[in-house]
DSSP file (Angstrom, degrees, kcal/mol; ACC not computed):
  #  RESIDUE AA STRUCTURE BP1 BP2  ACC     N-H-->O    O-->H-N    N-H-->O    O-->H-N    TCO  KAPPA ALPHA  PHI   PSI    X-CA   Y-CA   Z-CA
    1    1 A X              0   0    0      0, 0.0     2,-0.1     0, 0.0     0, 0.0   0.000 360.0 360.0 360.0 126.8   43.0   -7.7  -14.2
    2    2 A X        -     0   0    0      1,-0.1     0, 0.0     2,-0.0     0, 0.0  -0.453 360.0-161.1 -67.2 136.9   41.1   -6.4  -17.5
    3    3 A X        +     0   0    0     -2,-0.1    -1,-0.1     2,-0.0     0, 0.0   0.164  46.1 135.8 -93.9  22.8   42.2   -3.4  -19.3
    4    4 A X        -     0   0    0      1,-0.1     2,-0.3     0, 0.0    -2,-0.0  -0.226  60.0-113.2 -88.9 158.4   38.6   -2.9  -21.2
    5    5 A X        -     0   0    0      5,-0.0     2,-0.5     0, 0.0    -1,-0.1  -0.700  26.5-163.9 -80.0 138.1   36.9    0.5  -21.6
    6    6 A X        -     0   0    0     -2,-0.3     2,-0.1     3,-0.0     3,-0.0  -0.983   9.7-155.7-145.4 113.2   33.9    0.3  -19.5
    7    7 A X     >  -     0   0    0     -2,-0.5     4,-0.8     1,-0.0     5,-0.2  -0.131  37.9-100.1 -85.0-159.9   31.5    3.4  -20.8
    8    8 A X  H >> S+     0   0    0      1,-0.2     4,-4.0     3,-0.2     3,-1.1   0.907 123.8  61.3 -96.9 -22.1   29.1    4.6  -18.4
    9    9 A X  H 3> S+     0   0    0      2,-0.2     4,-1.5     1,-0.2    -1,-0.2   0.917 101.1  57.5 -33.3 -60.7   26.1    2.6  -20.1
   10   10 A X  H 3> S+     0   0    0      1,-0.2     4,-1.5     2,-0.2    -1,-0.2   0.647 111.5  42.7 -55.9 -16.4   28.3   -0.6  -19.2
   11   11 A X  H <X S+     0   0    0     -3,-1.1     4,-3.9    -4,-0.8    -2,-0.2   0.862 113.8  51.7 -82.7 -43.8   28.2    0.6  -15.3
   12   12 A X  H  X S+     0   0    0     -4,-4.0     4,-2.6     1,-0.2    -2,-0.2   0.897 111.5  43.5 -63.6 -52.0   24.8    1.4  -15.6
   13   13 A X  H  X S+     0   0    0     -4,-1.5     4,-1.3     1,-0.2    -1,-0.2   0.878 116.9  47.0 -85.9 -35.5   23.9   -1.8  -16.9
   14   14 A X  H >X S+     0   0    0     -4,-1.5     4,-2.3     2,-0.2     3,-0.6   0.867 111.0  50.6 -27.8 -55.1   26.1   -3.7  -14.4
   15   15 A X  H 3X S+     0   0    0     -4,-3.9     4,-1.5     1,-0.2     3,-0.4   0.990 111.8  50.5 -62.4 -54.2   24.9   -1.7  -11.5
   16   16 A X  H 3< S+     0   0    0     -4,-2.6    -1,-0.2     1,-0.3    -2,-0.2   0.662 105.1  53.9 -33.4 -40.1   21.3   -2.5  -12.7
   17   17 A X  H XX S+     0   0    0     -4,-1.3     4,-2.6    -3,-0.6     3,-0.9   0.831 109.6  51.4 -76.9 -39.2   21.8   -6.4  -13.1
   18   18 A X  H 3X S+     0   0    0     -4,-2.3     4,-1.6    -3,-0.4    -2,-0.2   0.969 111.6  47.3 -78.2 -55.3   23.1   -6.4   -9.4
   19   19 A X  H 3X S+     0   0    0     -4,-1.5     4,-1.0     1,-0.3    -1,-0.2   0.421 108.8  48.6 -40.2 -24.3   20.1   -4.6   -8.4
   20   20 A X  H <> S+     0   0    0     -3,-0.9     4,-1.9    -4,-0.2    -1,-0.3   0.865 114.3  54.1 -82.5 -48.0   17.4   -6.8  -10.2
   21   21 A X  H  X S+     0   0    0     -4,-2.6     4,-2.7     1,-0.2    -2,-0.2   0.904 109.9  44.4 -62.7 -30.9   19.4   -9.7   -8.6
   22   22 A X  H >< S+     0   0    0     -4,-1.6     3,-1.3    -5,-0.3     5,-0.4   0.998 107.4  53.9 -52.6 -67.0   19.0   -8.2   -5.2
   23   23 A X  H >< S+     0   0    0     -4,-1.0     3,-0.7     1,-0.3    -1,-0.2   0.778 110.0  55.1 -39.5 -40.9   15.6   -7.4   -5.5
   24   24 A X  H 3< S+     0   0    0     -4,-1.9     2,-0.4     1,-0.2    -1,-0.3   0.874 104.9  47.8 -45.9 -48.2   15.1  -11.3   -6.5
   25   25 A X  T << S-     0   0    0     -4,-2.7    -1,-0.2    -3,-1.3    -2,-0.2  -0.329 131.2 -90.9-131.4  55.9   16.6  -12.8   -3.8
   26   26 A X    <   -     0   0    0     -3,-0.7    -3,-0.2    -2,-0.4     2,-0.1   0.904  53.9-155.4  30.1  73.1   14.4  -10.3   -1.0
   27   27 A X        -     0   0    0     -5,-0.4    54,-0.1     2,-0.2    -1,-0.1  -0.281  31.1 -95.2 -70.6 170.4   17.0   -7.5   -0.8
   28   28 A X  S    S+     0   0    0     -2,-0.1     2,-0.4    52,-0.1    -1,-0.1   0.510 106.5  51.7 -78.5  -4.6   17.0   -5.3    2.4
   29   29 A X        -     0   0    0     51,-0.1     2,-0.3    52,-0.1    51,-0.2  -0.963  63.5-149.8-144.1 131.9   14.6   -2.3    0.7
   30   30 A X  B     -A   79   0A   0     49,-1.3    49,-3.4    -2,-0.4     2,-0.2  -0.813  34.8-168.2 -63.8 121.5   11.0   -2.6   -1.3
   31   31 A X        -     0   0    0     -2,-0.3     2,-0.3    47,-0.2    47,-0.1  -0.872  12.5-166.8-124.0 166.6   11.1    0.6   -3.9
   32   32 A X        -     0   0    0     -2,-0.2    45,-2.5     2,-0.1     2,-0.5  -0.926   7.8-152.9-153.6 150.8    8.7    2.3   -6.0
   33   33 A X  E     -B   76   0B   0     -2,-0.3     2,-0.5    43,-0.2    43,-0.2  -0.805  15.5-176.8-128.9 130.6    8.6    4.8   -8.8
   34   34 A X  E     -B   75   0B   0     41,-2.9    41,-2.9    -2,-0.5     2,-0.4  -0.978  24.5-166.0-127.2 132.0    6.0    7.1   -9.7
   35   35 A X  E     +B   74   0B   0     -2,-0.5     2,-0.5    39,-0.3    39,-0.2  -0.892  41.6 147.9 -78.1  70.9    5.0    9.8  -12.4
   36   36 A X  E     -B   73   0B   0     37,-2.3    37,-1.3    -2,-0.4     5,-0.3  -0.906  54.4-101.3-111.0 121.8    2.2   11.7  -11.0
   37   37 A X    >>  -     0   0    0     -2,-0.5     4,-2.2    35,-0.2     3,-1.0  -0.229  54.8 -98.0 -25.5 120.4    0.7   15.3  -11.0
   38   38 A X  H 3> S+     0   0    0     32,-0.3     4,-2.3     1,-0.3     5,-0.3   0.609 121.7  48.1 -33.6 -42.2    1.8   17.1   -7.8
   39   39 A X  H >> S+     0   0    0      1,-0.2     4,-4.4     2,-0.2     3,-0.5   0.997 113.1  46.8 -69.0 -53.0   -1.5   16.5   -6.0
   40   40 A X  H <> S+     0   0    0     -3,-1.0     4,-2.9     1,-0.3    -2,-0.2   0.873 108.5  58.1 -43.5 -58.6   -1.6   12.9   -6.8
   41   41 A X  H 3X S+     0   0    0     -4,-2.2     4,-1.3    -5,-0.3    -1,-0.3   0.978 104.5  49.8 -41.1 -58.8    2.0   12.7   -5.8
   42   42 A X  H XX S+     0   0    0     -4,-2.3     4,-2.6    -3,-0.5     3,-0.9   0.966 112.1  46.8 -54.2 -50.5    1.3   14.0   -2.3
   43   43 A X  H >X S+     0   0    0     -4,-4.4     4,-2.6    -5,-0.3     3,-2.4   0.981 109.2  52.3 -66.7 -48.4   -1.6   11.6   -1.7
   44   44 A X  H 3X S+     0   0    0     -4,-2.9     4,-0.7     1,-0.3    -1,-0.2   0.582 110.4  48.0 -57.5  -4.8    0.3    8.6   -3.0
   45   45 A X  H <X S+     0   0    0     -4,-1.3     4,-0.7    -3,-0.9    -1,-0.3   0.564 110.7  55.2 -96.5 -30.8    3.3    9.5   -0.5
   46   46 A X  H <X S+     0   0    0     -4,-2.6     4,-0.8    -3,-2.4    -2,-0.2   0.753 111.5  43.9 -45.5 -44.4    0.2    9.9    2.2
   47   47 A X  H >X S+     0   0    0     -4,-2.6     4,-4.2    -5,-0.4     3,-0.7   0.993 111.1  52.0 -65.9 -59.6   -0.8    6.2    1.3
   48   48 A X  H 3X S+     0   0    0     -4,-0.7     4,-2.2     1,-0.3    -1,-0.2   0.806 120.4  33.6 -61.7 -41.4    2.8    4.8    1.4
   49   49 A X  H 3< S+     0   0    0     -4,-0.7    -1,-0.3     2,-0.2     5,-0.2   0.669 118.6  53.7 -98.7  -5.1    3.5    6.4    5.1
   50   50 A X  H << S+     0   0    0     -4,-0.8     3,-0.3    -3,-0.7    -2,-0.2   0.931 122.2  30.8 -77.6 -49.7   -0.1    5.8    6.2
   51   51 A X  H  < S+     0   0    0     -4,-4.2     2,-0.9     1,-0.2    -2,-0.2   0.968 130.7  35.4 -81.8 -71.4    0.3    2.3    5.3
   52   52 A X  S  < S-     0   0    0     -4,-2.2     7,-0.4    -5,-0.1    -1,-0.2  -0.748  86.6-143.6 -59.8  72.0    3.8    1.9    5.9
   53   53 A X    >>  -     0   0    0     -2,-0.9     4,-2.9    -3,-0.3     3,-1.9  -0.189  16.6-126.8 -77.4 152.4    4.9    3.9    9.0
   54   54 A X  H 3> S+     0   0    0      1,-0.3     4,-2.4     2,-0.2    -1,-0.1   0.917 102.4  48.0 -59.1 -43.6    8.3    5.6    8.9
   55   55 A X  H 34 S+     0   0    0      1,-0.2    -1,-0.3     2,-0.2    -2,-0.1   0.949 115.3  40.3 -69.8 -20.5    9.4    3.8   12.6
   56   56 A X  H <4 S+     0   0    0     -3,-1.9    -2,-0.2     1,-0.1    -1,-0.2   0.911 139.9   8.7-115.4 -38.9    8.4    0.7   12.1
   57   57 A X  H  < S-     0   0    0     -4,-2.9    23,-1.2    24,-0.1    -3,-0.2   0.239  87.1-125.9-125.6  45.4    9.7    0.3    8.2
   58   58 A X     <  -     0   0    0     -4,-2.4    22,-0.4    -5,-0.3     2,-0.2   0.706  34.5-166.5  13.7  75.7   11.7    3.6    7.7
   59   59 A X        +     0   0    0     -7,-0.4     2,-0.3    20,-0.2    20,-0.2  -0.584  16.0 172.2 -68.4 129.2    9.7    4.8    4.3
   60   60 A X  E     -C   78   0B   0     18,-1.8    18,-1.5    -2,-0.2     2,-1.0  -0.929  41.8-123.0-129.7 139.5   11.5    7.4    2.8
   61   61 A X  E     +C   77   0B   0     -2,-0.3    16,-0.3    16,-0.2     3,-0.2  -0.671  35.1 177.0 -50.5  98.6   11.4    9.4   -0.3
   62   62 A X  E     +     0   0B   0     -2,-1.0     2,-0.5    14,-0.9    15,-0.2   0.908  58.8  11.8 -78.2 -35.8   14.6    8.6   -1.4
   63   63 A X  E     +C   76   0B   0     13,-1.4    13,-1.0     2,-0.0    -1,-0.2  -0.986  67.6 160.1-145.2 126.4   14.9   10.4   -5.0
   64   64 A X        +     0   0    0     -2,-0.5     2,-0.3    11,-0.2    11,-0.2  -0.845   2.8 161.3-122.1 177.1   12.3   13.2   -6.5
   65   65 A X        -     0   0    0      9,-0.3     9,-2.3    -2,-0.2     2,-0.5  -0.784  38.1-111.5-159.7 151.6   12.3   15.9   -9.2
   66   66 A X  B     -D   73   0B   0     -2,-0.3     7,-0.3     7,-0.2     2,-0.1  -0.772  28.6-128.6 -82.2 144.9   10.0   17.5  -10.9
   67   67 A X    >   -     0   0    0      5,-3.1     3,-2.3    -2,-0.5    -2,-0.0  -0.533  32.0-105.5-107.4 148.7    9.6   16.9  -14.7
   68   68 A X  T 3  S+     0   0    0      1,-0.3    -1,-0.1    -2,-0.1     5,-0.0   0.737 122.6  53.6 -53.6 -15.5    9.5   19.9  -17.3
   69   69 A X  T 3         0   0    0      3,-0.1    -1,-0.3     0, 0.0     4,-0.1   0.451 360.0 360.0 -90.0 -11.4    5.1   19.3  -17.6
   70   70 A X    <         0   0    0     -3,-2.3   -32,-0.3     2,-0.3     3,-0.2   0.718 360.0 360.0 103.8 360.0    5.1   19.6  -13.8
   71        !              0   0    0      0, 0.0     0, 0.0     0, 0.0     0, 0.0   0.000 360.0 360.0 360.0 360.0    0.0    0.0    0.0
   72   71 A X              0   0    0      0, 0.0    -5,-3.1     0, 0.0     2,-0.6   0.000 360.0 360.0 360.0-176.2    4.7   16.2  -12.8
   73   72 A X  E     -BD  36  66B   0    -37,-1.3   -37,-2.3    -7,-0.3     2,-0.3  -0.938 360.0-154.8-136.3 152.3    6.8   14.9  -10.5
   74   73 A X  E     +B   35   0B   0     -9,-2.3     2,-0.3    -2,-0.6    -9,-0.3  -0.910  21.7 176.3-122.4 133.0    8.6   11.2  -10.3
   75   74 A X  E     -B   34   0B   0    -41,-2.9   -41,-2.9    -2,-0.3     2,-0.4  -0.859  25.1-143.8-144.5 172.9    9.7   10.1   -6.7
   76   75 A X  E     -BC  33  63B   0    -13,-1.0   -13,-1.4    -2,-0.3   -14,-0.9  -0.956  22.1-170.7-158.7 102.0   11.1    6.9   -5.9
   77   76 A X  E     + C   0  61B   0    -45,-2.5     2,-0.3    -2,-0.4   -16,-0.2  -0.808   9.0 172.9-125.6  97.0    9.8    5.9   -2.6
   78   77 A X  E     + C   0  60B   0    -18,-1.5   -18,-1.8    -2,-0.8     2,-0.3  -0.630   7.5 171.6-117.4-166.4   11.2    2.9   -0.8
   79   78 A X  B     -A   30   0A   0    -49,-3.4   -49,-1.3    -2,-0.3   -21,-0.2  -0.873  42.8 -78.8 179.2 153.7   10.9    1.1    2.7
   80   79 A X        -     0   0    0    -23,-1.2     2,-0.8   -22,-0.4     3,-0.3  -0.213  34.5-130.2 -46.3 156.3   12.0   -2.3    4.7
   81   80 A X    >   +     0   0    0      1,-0.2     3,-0.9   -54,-0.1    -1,-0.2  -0.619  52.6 158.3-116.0  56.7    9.7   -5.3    3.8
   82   81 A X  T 3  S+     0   0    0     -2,-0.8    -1,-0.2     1,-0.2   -25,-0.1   0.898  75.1  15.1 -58.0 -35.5    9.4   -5.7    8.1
   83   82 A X  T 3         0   0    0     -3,-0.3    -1,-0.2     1,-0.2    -2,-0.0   0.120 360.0 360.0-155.1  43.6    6.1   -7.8    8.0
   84   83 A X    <         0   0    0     -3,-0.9    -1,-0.2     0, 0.0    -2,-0.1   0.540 360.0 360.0 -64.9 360.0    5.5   -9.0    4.4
């Protein structure tokens, strides 16, 4: 077992490498992340469920916030059912 200091950068970067790898080798969720102005936001979250409806490949907005300018960044993923 390793005694090394692991800061949180070195988790971060870990976690990150397992996540590109996933994503490589057609992990279980499609995501995208977007920095839009509030309206803009809304329609592209219109597109995403219009396009991709919530029963058939459970689209969610998984993580938003709003940014100190006002836009807002959402992170929108959903099952790759019938790429």
């Amino acid at each position: 077992m390793s005694a090394e200091h692991k800061t949180p950068s070195d988790v971060a970067r870990r976690l990150g490498k397992r996540a590109r790898e996933q994503a490589g080798s057609g992990g279980a969720w499609r995501r995208e992340t977007y920095v839009l102005p509030r309206g803009e936001a809304r329609d592209k979250a219109r597109e995403w469920f219009t396009k991709f409806p919530k029963a058939a490949y459970m689209t969610e907005i998984e993580f938003w916030r709003e940014l100190s300018d006002g836009r807002i960044e959402f992170t929108i993923r959903r099952l790759p059912s019938a790429d």
